[in-house]
N, C-alpha and C positions, 0 to 999 in steps of 0.2 A: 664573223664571230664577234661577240660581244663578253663582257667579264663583269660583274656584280655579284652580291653577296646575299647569303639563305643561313641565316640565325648565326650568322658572323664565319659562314663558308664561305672563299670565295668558289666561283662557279663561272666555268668558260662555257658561253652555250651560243645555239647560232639564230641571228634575227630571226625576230617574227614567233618565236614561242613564250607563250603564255605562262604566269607566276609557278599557276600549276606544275605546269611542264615544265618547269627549268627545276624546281624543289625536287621533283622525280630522280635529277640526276644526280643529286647525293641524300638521296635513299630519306627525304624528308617526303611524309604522308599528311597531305591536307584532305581533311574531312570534304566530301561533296554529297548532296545527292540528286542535283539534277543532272549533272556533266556524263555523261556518256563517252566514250573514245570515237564511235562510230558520227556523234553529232556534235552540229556545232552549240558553241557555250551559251549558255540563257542566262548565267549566273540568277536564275529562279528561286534558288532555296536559301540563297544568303552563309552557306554555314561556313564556305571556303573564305570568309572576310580573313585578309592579313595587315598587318601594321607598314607601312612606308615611313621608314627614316625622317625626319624634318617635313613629316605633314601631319595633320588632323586627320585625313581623310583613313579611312577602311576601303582596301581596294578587295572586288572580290580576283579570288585568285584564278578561276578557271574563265575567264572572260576580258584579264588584261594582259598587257604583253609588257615583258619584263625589255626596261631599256639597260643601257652600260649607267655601270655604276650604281643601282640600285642598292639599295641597305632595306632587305625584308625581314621583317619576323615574322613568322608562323605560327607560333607557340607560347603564348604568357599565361598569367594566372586573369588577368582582364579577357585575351582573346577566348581562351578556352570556356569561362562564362554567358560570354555573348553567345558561342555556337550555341551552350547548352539551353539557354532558354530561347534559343531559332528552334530548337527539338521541342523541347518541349510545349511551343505555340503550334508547331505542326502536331503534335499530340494532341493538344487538346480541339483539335478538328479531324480527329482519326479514332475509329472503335479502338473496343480494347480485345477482340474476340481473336487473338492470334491462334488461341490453340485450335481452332476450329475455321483458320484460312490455308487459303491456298497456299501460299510462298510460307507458313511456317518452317521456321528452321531453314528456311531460305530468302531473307527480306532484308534488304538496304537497309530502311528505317527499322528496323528490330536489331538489325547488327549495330548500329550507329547508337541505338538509342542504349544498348548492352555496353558499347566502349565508353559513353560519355558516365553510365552508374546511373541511370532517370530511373531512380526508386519510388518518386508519388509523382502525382498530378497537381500542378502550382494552379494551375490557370482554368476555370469552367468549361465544362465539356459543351462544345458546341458543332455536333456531330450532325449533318447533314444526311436525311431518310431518304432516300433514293433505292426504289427498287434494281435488283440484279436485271442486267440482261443478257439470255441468253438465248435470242431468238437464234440466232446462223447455226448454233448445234457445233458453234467450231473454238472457236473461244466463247467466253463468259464475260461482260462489264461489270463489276462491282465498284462503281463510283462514290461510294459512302469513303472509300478505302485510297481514294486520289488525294495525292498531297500537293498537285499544281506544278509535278515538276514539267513539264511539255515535253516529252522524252516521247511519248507515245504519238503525239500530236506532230511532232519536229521527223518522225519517220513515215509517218501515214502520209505529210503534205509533200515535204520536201526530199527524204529519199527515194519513196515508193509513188508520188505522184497522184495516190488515192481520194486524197480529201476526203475519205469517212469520218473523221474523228477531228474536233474544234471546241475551245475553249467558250460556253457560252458564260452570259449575265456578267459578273462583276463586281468587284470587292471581295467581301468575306461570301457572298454568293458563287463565286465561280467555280464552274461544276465543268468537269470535260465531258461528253458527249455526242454523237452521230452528229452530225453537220443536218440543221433546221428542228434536233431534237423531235428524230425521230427512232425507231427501232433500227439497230443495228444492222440486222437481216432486209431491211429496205433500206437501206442507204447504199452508196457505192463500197463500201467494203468487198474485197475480193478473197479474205480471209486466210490470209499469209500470215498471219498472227506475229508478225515483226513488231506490233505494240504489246503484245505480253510480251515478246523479249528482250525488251528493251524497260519495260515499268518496273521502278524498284520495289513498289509493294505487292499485294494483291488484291489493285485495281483492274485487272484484266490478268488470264491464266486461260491455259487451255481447257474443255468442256470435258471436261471429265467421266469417258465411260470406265473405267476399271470395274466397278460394282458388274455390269454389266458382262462382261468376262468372266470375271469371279462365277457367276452363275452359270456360264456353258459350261466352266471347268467341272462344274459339281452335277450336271447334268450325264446320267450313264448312259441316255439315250441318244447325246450327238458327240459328233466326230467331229472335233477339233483339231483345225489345222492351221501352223501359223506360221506368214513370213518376216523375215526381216531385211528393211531397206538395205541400199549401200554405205551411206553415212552413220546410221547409227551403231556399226561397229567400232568408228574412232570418238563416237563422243557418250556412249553409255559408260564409258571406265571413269569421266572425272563424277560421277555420282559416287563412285565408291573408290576415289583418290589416288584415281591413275592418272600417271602423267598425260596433258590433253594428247590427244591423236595414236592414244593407245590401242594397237586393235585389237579386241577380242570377240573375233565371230565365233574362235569354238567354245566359247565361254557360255557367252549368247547361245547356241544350239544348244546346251547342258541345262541351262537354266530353266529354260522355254520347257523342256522335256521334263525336270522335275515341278513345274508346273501345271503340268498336268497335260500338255496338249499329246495328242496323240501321233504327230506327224510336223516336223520343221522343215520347210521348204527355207530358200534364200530368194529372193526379190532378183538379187545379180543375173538369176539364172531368166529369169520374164525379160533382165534388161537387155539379155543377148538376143530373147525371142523379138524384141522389139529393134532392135537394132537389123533382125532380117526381114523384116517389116518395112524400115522407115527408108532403106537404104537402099531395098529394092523399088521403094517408091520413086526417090530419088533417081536414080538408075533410070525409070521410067520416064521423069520427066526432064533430064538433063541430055540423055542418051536419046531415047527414043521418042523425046518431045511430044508428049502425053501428059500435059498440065500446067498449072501456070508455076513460074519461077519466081522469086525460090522460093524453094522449101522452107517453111520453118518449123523445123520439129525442140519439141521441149516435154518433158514429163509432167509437168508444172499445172496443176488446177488452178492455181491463182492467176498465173498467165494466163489462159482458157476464159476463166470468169473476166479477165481484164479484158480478152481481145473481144469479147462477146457483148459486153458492154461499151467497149468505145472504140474499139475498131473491127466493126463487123464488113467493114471493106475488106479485110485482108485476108476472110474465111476460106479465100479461094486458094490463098496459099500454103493453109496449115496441113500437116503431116495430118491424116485420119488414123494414125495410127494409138491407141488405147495406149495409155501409162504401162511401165512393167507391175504396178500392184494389181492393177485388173487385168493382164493377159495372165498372170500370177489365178488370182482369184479365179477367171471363168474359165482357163485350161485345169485347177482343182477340182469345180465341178463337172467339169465333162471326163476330159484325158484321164486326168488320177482315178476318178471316182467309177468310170468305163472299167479300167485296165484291173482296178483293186477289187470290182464288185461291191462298190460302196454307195449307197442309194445318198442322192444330193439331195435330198427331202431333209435329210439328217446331217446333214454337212454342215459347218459352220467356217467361215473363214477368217481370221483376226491378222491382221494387217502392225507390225513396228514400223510407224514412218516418223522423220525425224519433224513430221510440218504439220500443222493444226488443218489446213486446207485438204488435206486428203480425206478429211473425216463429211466435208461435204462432198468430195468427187465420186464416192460410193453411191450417192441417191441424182446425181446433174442430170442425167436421160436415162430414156428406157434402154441403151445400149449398152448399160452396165445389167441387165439382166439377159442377155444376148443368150447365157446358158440355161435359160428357162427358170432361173432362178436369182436372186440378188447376189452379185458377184465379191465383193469383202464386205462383213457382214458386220464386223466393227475396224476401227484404227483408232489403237492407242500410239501417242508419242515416245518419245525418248523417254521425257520425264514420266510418263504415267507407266512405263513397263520398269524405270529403276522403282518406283513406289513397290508395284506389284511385288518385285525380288524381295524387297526388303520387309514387306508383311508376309510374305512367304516364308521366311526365316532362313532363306538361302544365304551360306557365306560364299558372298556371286567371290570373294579376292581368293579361295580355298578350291573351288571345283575342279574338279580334272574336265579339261576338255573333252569336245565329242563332235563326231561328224552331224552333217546334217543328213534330209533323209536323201538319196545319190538321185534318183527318178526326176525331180526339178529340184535338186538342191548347190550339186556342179554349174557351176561359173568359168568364166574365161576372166580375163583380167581389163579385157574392156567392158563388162559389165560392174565391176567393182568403181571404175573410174566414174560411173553413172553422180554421184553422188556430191561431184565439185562442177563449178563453173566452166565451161567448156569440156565435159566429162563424154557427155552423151555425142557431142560434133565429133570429138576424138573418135571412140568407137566405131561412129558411120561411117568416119572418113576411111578407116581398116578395113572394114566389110563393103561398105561402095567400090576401094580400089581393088578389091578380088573378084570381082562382080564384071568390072570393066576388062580387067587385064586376066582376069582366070589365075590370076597369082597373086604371090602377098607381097607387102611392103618388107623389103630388105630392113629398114627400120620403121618400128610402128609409131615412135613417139612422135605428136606434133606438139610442140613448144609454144609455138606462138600462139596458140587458143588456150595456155595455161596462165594462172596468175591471176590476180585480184582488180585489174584495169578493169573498170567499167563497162567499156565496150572493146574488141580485140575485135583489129580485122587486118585482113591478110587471104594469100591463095598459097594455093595448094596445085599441083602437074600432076595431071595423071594422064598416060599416053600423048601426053607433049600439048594435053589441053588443059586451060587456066581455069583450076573452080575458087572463085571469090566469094568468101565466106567471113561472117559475122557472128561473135558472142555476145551477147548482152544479159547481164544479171543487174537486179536491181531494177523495181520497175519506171523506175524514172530516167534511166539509161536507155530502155527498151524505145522512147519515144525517137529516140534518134537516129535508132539505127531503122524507124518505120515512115518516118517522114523523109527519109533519103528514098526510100523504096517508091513511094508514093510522089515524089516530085519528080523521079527518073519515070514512071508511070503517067505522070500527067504533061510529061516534056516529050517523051515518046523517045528517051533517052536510051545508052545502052544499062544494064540491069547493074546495079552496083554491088550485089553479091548475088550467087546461085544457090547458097544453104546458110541457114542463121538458125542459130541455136538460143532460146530466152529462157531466162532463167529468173522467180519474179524475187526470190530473197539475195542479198547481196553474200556473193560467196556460195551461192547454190543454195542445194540441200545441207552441207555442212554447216550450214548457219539460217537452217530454217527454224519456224517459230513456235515447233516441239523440242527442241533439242536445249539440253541444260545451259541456263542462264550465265552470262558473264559473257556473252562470246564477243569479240571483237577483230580486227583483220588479224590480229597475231594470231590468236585462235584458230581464226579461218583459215590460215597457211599451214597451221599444223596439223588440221585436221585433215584436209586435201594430202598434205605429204603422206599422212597415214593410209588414205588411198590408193596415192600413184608406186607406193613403195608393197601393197599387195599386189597389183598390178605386176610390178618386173616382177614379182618374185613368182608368178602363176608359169605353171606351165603350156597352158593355151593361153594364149592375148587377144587372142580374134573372135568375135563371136561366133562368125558360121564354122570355125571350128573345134567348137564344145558338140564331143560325141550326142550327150543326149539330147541338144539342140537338133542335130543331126536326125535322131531315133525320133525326135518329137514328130518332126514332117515327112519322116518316111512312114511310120504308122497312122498318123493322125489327120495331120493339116493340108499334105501333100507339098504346097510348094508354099512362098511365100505371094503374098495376093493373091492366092485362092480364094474358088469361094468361098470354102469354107472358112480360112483365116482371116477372109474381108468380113464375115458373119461375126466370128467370135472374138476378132482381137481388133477391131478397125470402130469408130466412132462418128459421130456426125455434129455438126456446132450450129447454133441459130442464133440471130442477130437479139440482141435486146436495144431498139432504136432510145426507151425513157430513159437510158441511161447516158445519153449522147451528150458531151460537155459543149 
C-alpha cells in the first residue's frame, strides 16, 4: 500500500493502480473517452490530462500509475479548458447527425460533450466521407463517426484474437477499418459484435432489423412467434432503470404479447432440448467410445465462425448439436405448428438474443432449414427489442406480469444458467451424470466452472471415473485451452480434458454484443448472479426432467440421437482453409 493526495485528499491505495483509479476511491470522476475497464489504457483521447505537483508536465490519468506521495489535481479552471477544446477538436472531425444515429441518447462523446456545455463549433469541420458498412448483416461500420479511440480495435486484436479491425493511413487521415481495407463480411470478423460494445459513439452498432418485425407484427396473415434468450432477462431492465441483473422474464412475456406476437416461447426451454442432445452425445463418446474426445459443445456462432476459419482441425470434436434458438425455431415449425394446425408457410420466427452473431447463425447452412423451411426468420438484440417496447408505448416498469406460452415455454433451471460462462458445461454435467448413474446429483451446483477466470479447468467423478473439463470464454482464451488439446494430439499424449465448453464474448452471453452498453466484469457478475439465483429458485434444475422436455420425445423426436433429432436439431461445420492464419 501506498498514500498520496487527489485535490488535497489524502488517499491510501495499493501499488500498481493508475491516477484514474486511485481518484475513484474518493469518489473524484476524471473525464475519459478512450479507457474502457475491460482494456488496457491507450491514453488515446487526451481528456483525462491531470496536474502533478512540482512538474510542467500533464500526466494522462488513465495510463499512469500513481506513486507514494503524489500531489494530484484533477480539476482547475486551466485543466477543465484543455479537456474542452480535446472535445471540441474531436468535434470538429465528427458529423453533427445525432438525431438520426445509432447510440443517440446513448453516446460517450454526446454525454461528455453535454457535461462540458460545447454549445458552437470553434474549429472547421473536417468530417471524413466514408461509406457505411454493412456487409455481415450483423453489425454496421460507420466510420465517418470514429473518434480514434482504439477501444474497438484493442478488443478485436487483443481480447478476441480476431484481427478484423486496424487502424489504417495516419495523422488527421486515420480511419479505423477491416484489416487491408477491405469489406467487413470478407475479412476475419466472426461477428461477436464486442466492437459495438465497447465503441463510445456510433462508429459500429448492431444491423438493425426492428422495421423489419414492425412489419410481420402488422401482417394478419403470419403467425408470429417469439423467443427469448437466457441472458436477456437480467440485462433488458437496465434500459428502463433496473438495477443490473434484474430479472424480468414475466415482464418480458407481457411485453412481447402486447406487441403483438401471437405466441412467447422461452429459449431456456430449446436449452434443456439441447442439453439432451449434447449430453447424450457425450455419453456416447466418453461411455461408449463412439467419437473422438473431447467434446466441445458451445451455443456460440462466433465460436463456429472461429473454429471454421482457423481451426477446422478440430471439427471432429465439436458437439453437432444446433444452438437452443434454432432447435427453438425448427421444433416451432414442425412440433408447435404439427400439434396446433398451423401451416409453416405462415409462420414466422423472431429470435431476443443478447449477441449480434445470431443474426448471421440464422442463414450459416442449409441445416438451419432442416424443417423445410428457414428456421429464426429474424433476431433482434437486447437493445433493439428495449427500442421496440419503447416506440410501442409500453410502460415495460408498470405491466403485470405474465406466463409464457407452457407447450415450449417451461424451463428447468439448468436451462436459465445457459446464458453465463460455464452455464451450458454446468447443465450437461447434471444430465450426463443421470445418463451414466440413472440418478441425479445429491447436489447439482458445480462451482468451479463458475466465475469470470478466463479459462477454468478442473474434474468432475462420476461413478469413481475422472471427467476433465475446460471453460474458455473470451476468444483469445479459447487458443489455450485448443493448443493443449492439439499438442497432447500430436505427442500421442493422454487427453487433457474430456468436455470443454467455449464461449467467444468474455462473460458469456451476459456480456454479448447485443446486450445494453456499459458492461464491464462487475456487470458481468451481476448479471450471471441473476441467473444462478433463477436457477436455485426453479423447481426442476435438470434438464431431462422438464415435463415437456419429456412430452417433446415421447410425442415427437423419440429419443435423443434419433434420427429424427439428428435431422431436425444436429448441424454440420466445413473447413474455410483462406482463412488460415
Amino acid at each position: 500500500m501506498a498514500k498520496a493526495f487527489i485535490n488535497n485528499i489524502e488517499v491510501e491505495f495499493e501499488r500498481g493502480r493508475t491516477i484514474l483509479e486511485v481518484a475513484q476511491q474518493v469518489q473524484v470522476k476524471i473525464p475519459t473517452l478512450c479507457k474502457h475497464k475491460d482494456l488496457c489504457a491507450t491514453g488515446a483521447c487526451g481528456i483525462c490530462v491531470v496536474k502533478l505537483e512540482g512538474s510542467n508536465k500533464m500526466l494522462r490519468a488513465c495510463c499512469t500509475v500513481m506513486d507514494e506521495g503524489m500531489k494530484i489535481n484533477t480539476h482547475d479552471p486551466e485543466l477543465v479548458e484543455i479537456r474542452r477544446t480535446v472535445i471540441e477538436l474531436i468535434l470538429s472531425n465528427h458529423p453533427n447527425d445525432c438525431l438520426t444515429c445509432g447510440r443517440n441518447n446513448d453516446c460517450e462523446l454526446q454525454t461528455i460533450m453535454a457535461d462540458f456545455g460545447i454549445r458552437e463549433e470553434l474549429f472547421n469541420k473536417i468530417v471524413k466521407e466514408i461509406p457505411k458498412d454493412s456487409s455481415t448483416k450483423t453489425i454496421e461500420l460507420d466510420p465517418s463517426k470514429c473518434i480514434g479511440c482504439g477501444r474497438c480495435i484493442e478488443v478485436c486484436q487483443n481480447v478476441q484474437n480476431v484481427w478484423a479491425l486496424s487502424f489504417l493511413e495516419r495523422g488527421i487521415n486515420t480511419r479505423m477499418a477491416p484489416a487491408g481495407d477491405i469489406k467487413l463480411g470478407e475479412s476475419p470478423c466472426v461477428r461477436c459484435g464486442q466492437c459495438s460494445a465497447h465503441c463510445p459513439t456510433g462508429a459500429i452498432f448492431e444491423f438493425d432489423q426492428t422495421r423489419n418485425v414492425w412489419k410481420l407484427l402488422q401482417d394478419p396473415e403470419t403467425y408470429c412467434v417469439v423467443q427469448i434468450a437466457p441472458s436477456v432477462r437480467v440485462a433488458i431492465g437496465e434500459g428502463f432503470g433496473y438495477p443490473v441483473g434484474t430479472n424480468l422474464t414475466k415482464k418480458i412475456y407481457a411485453a412481447l404479447r402486447r406487441l403483438g406476437f401471437n405466441t412467447v416461447f422461452d429459449t431456456n426451454f430449446s436449452a434443456d432440448v439441447t442439453i439432451m442432445e449434447e449430453a447424450s452425445e457425450f455419453v456416447e463418446r466418453f461411455v461408449n467410445k463412439k467419437g473422438a474426445l473431447p467434446l466441445i459443445t458451445t451455443c456460440c456462432p462466433s465460436w463456429v465462425d472461429f473454429m471454421e476459419k482457423y481451426h477446422p482441425d478440430m471439427i471432429e470434436h465439436f458437439s453437432s448439436a444446433k444452438s437452443p434458438q434454432e432447435m427453438m425455431s425448427t421444433l416451432c415449425k414442425t412440433y408447435f405448428a404439427e400439434k396446433n394446425d398451423i401451416d409453416p408457410a405462415k409462420m414466422k420466427v423472431v429470435s431476443i438474443m443478447p449477441c449480434t452473431a445470431k443474426k448471421y447463425e440464422i442463414s450459416r447452412s442449409e441445416d438451419m432449414f432442416s424443417s423445410g423451411y428457414q428456421g429464426t426468420d429474424y433476431v433482434l438484440t437486447t437493445r433493439e427489442i428495449i427500442r421496440m417496447i419503447k416506440q410501442a408505448g409500453i410502460d415495460f416498469n408498470s405491466i403485470p406480469e405474465e406466463e409464457s406460452d407452457h407447450m415450449m415455454g417451461d424451463y428447468s433451471g439448468a436451462g436459465t444458467i445457459f446464458g453465463t460462462t460455464g452455464g451450458v458445461m454446468e447443465a450437461a454435467l447434471r444430465t450426463a451424470y443421470n445418463f451414466v448413474t440413472k440418478k441425479n446429483l445429491p447436489k447439482v451446483e458445480f462451482e468451479n466452472v463458475r466465475g469470470l477466470k478466463g479459462v477454468k479447468e478442473t474434474s468432475v467423478m462420476i461413478n469413481d471415473i475422472e471427467i476433465k473439463i475446460a471453460v474458455a470464454h473470451g476468444l483469445g482464451n479459447v487458443e489455450y485451452v485448443l493448443n493443449k488439446i492439439k499438442k497432447a494430439k500430436e505427442n500421442d499424449e493422454p487427453l487433457p480434458y474430456h468436455f470443454v465448453e467455449v464461449m467467444a464474448c468474455p462473460g458469456g452471453c451476459i456480456g454479448g454484443g447485443g446486450q445494453p452498453y456499459g458492461v464491464t466484469d462487475e456487470v458481468r457478475m451481476i448479471r450471471a448472479k441473476g441467473l444462478y439465483q433463477d436457477d436455485e429458485a426453479s423447481e426442476i434444475r435438470c434438464s431431462h426432467d422438464n415435463p415437456f422436455v419429456k412430452e417433446l420425445y415421447k410425442e415427437f423426436l423419440g429419443a435423443p440421437l434419433s434420427e429424427k433429432a439428428h435431422h431436425l436439431l444436429h448441424t454440420k461445420y466445413v473447413p474455410r482453409p483462406e482463412y488460415k492464419k
